[in-house]
N, C-alpha and C positions, 0 to 999 in steps of 0.2 A: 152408538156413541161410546166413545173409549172412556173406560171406567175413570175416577176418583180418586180411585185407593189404589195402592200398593198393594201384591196377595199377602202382606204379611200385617194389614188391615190399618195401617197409616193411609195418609193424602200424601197426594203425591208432592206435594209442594213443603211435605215434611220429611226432612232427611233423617232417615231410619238405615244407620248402617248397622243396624242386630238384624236385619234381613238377606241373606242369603242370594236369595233371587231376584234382588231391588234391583232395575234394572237401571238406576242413576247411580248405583253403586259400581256397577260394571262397568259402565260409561267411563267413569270417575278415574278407576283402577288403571282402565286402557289408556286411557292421555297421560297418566301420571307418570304409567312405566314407558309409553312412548319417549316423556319429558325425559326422565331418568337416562334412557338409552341415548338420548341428544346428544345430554351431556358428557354423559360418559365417552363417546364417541371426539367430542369436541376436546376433552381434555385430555384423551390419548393422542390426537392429531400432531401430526411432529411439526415443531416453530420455525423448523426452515422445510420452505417447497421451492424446488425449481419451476419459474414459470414456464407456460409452454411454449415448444418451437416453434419459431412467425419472424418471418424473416422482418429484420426491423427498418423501416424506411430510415432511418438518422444514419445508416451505415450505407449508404450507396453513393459513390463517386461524388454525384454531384452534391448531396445532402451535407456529407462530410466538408466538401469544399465549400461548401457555404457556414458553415460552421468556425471553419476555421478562417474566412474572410471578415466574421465580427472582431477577429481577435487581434491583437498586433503580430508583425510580422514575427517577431521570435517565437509568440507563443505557436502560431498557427502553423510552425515546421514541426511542432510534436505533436499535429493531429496528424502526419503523413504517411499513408499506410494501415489508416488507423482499424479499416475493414479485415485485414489480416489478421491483426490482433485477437480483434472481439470476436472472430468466428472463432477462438481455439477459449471462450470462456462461457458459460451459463449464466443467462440472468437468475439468478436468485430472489427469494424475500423472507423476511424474517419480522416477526411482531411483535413492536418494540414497544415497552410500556414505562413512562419515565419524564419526568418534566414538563413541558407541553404535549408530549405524546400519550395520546390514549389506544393500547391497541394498534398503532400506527406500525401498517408494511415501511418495513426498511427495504428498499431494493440495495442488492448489491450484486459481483462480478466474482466467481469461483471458476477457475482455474480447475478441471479433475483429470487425473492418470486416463489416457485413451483406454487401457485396460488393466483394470481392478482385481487383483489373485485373490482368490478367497485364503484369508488367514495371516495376508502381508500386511503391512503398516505403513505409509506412507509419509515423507515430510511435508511439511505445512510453511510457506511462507507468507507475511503478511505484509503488506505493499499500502505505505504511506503516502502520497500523490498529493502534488504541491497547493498552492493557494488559487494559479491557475486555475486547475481543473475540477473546480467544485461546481455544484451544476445539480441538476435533478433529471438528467437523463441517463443516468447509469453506463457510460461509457468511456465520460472526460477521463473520470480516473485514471484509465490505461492509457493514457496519451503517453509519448514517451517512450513505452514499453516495449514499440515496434523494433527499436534500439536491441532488446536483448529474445527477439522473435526467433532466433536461433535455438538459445534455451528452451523456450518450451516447446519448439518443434522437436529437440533434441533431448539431450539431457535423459539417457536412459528413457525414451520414447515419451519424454514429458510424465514420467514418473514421481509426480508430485502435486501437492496441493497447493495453488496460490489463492488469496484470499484480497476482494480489494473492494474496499467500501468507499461511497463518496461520501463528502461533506455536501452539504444542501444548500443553495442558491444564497440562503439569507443568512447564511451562519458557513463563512469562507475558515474560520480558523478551529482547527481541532479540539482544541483545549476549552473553547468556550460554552458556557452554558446562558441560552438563550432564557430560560423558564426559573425566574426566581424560587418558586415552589421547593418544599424541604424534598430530599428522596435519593434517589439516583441519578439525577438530573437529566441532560438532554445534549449533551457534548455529544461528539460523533466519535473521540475517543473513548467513550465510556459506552454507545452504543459498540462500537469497532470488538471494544474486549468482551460484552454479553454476545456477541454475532460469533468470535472465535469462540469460545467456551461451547456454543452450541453445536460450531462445526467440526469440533475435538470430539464431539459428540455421533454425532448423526452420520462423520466416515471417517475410515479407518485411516488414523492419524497417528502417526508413529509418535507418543508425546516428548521423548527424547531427542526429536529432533524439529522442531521449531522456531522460527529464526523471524528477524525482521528490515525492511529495507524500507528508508526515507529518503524523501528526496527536497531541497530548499525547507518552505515550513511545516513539509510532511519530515523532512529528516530530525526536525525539533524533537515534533512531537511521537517519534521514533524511541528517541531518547528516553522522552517521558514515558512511553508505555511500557518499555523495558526495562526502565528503573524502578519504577513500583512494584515487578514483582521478576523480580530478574532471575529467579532460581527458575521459571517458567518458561525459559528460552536457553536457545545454545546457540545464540550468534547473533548480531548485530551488526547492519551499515547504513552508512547517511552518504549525503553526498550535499555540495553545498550549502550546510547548515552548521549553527554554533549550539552544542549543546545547551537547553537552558540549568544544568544542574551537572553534579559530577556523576562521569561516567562509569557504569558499574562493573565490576570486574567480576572474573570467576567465567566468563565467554570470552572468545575472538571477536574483536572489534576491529571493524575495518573505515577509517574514514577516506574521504574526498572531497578537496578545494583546489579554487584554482586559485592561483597566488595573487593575479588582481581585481579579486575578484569584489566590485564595488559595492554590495549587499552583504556579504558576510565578511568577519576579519578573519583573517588566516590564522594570524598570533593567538588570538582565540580559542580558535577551530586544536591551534600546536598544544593549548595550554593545555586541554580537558584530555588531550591525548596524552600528553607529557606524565600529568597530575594521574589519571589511570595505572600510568604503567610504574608510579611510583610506591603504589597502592597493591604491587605485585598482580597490577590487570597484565593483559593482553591486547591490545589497541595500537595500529596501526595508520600511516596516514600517507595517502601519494597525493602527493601538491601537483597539478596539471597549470603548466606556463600558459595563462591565457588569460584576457581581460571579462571574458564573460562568467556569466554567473551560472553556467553549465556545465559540471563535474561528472553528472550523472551517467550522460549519453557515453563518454569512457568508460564507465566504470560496469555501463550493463552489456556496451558493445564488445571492448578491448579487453576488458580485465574479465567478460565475465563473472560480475559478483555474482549472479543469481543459483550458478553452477558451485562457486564457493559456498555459498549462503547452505544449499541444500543438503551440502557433504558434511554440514560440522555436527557436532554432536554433544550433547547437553554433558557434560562433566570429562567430556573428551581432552584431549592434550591440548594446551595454549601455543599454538603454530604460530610463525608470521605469513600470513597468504600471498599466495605464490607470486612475482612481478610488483608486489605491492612497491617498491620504489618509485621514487622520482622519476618518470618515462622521459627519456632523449628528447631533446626539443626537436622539432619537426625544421628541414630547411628552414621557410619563409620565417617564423620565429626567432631563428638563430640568426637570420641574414637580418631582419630587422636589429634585433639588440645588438648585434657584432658590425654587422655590416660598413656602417656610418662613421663608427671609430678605424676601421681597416680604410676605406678610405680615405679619410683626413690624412692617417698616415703615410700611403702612397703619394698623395699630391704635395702632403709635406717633402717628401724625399726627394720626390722629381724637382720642383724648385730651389732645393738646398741645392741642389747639384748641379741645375744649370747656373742656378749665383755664384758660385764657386768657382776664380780663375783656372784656368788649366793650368797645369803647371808643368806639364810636360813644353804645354805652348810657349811659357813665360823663358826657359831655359832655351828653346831654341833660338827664341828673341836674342 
């Protein structure tokens, strides 16, 4: 029968840590430093991981086309392509603690350099993605971005960082904070800036070169993130969108509208740019002739912003970027606005002319 005592002449049911050899001392010790080691382990763990490679069923032909058959017809032509895309970006997650969020995986979409030089620096751009494409499958966000799929195939071998987080199903607008609670709240703008700060962090990110691209109510809040701390960035663009505040100068600023465009005002869109460069900014603007509310697909197809975006550089010189003019109207454009007034003219002229006696006729009479 197993003794009573402890050898150091205690019960065993009394804890005697003056003993040496107590063998619920030892016990005690092992779980503690296991516990210790947890932690420590847990607390050095980095707060972003890449999830693992698994090929994602939402990205196959027909998954995709069902996706974008929930959608209206405008929206569902920026899901096209959309598999090209997201093979050139990593699902991500980050562990966001804030608001309603306890602890809560952020998933998001990072863009990395095909190959990484030990010692180089990379730029970082950060991709604002409309009211659309909010969603909880971590892919909406790049809708669109097939538009500027050149870039990252290109672009000095996709030599750079893009960064692009979505908004969440039940919370479609940047800015807003779902969780009353005092704190840091639970905006996707304010998760967006803890997610870049980490990934300034954890790869090599050239911090001098930094920039950000919005598009409709991702180009608002564009604005807004780069106005808060604007010495943080070397570059800015929007596209279909009105700033909500004035635009900060000290970076290149690129804007895009189109002129009838029924969602945003142009005059607007001119004032914040006008008001910038009065402010001795740098802010730019090409007006695109067209009634839709889509400036962007130009700007990442045509103009290449994203190749702009990547080349500027945090206290670099104040350029105009390159093409940024008013682009030529396209035929069918100029035939519509022109067109209708050139022919009233002709038909007018042919008429005058046959109403008009001859007169050559009248004198042989």
């Amino acid at each position: 029968m197993a003794s009573m005592y402890r050898p150091c002449g205690g019960r065993c049911c009394a804890r005697r840590p003056d003993c040496p050899d107590d063998p619920f001392t030892k016990e005690k010790m092992i779980r503690l430093s296991i516990l210790l080691l947890a932690l420590s382990v847990t607390a050095d763990a980095p707060r972003i991981r890449c999830l693992e490679k698994a090929p994602n069923p939402v990205l196959s032909r027909s998954d995709v086309k069902a996706v974008a058959n929930t959608e209206s017809q405008k929206t569902a032509e920026g899901f096209t392509g959309m598999a090209e895309v997201v093979d050139r970006f990593d699902a991500m997650e980050y562990r966001y603690s804030g608001g309603r969020y306890v602890d809560e995986p952020i998933r998001f979409r990072l863009h990395r350099p095909r190959k990484v030089v030990s010692g180089r620096h990379y730029p970082l751009l950060v991709w604002f993605h409309g009211r659309g494409e909010s969603g909880n499958d971590n892919f909406r966000q790049l809708a669109h971005m097939q538009s500027a799929i050149a870039c990252l195939a290109g672009c000095n071998a996709g030599a750079f960082y893009l960064l692009a987080v979505q908004c969440p199903a039940d919370n479609r607008e940047w800015t807003v904070n779902i969780s009353k609670e005092d704190g840091k709240g639970d905006a996707t703008i304010i998760i967006l800036r803890e997610i870049m700060e980490a990934v300034i962090d954890e790869f090599p990110i050239d911090e001098e070169r930094i920039a950000v691209y919005g598009l409709s109510s991702g180009g608002e809040a564009a604005c807004a993130f780069v106005s808060e701390t604007p010495q943080r960035f070397s570059a800015l663009a929007f596209a279909s969108a009105v700033p909500p505040g004035s635009l900060p100068t000290g970076m290149n600023i690129w804007a895009f509208c189109c002129d009838q465009d029924q969602d945003v005002s142009l005059d607007a869109v001119r004032d914040a740019v006008d008001a910038a460069n009065r402010a001795n900014g740098s802010a730019h603007l090409t007006v695109i002739p067209s009634y839709d509310h889509d400036s962007w697909t130009l700007s990442l197809r045509d103009k290449k912003i994203l190749s702009w975006l990547i080349s500027q550089k945090r206290g670099g010189p104040l350029n105009t970027p390159p093409g940024w003019n008013v682009p030529e109207r396209t035929f069918p454009t100029a035939f519509i606005l022109f067109g209708p007034p050139i022919l009233c003219f002709v038909l007018l002229s042919i008429f005058v002319s046959r109403s008009r006696p001859c007169k050559r006729a009248e004198k042989t009479a």
